[in-house]
C-alpha positions in Angstrom: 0.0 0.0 0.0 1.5 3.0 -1.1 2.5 5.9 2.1 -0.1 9.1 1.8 1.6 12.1 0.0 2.7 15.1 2.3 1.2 18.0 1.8 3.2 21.3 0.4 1.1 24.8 0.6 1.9 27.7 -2.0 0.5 31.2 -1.3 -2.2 32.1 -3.9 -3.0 35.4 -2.6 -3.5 38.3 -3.8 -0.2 39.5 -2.3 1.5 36.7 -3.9 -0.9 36.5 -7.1 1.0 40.0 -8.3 4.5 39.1 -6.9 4.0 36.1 -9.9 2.5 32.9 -8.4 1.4 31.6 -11.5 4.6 31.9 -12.5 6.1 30.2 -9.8 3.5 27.4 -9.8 4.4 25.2 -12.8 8.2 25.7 -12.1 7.9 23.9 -8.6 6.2 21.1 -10.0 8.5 20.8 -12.5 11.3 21.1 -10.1 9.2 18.1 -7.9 8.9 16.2 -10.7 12.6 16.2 -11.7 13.7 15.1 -8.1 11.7 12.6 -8.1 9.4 14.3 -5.2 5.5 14.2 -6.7 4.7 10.4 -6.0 5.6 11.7 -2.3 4.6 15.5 -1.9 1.8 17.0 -3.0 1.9 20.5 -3.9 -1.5 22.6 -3.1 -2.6 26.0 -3.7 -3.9 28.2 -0.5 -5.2 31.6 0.3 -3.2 34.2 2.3 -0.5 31.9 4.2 0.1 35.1 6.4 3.9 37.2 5.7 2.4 39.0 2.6 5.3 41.2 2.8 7.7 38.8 2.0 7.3 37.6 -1.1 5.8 34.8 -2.2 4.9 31.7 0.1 5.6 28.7 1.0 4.9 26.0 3.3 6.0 22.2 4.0 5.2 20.9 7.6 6.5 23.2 10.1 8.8 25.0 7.6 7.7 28.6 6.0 9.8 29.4 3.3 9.3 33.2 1.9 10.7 36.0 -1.1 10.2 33.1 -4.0 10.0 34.5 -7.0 10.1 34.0 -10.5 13.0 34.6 -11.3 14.8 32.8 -7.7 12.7 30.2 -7.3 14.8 27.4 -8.9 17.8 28.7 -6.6 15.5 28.6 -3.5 13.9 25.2 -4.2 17.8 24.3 -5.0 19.4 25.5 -1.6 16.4 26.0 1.2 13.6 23.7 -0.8 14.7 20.2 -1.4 17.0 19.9 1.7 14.0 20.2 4.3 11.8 17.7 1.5 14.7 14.7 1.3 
């Protein structure tokens, strides 16, 4: 029986909606998909996940991970992401 998936929030806000979410979006699947991370995490959309200030956001478990962008995100998910997700 195969283990449940863990869930991963991304800010779709309105905050975030205008920093680029949507842009954002289909690079961290992508960037799941190529470490071998969606049969395991399952990436969800939410409303306002709280520091609007900072960027974009993210959440996995007890881990809040903030300023993603477009342009940074590969470097984030790269460096802060996938360590906390192995």
């Amino acid at each position: 029986m195969p283990s449940e998936k863990r869930d991963m929030f991304l800010c779709m806000g309105s905050a975030c909606h205008q920093a680029g979410v949507y842009d954002v979006l289909p690079k961290l699947q992508r960037l799941l998909a190529e470490n071998g991370l969606d049969d395991t995490i399952e990436l969800k959309g939410a409303f306002c996940l709280g520091p609007c200030t900072k960027g974009i956001v993210l959440t996995f478990e007890d881990h809040v991970f903030t300023r993603l962008s477009p342009a940074n995100v590969e470097h984030q998910f790269r460096t802060k992401i996938l360590p906390v997700l192995k």
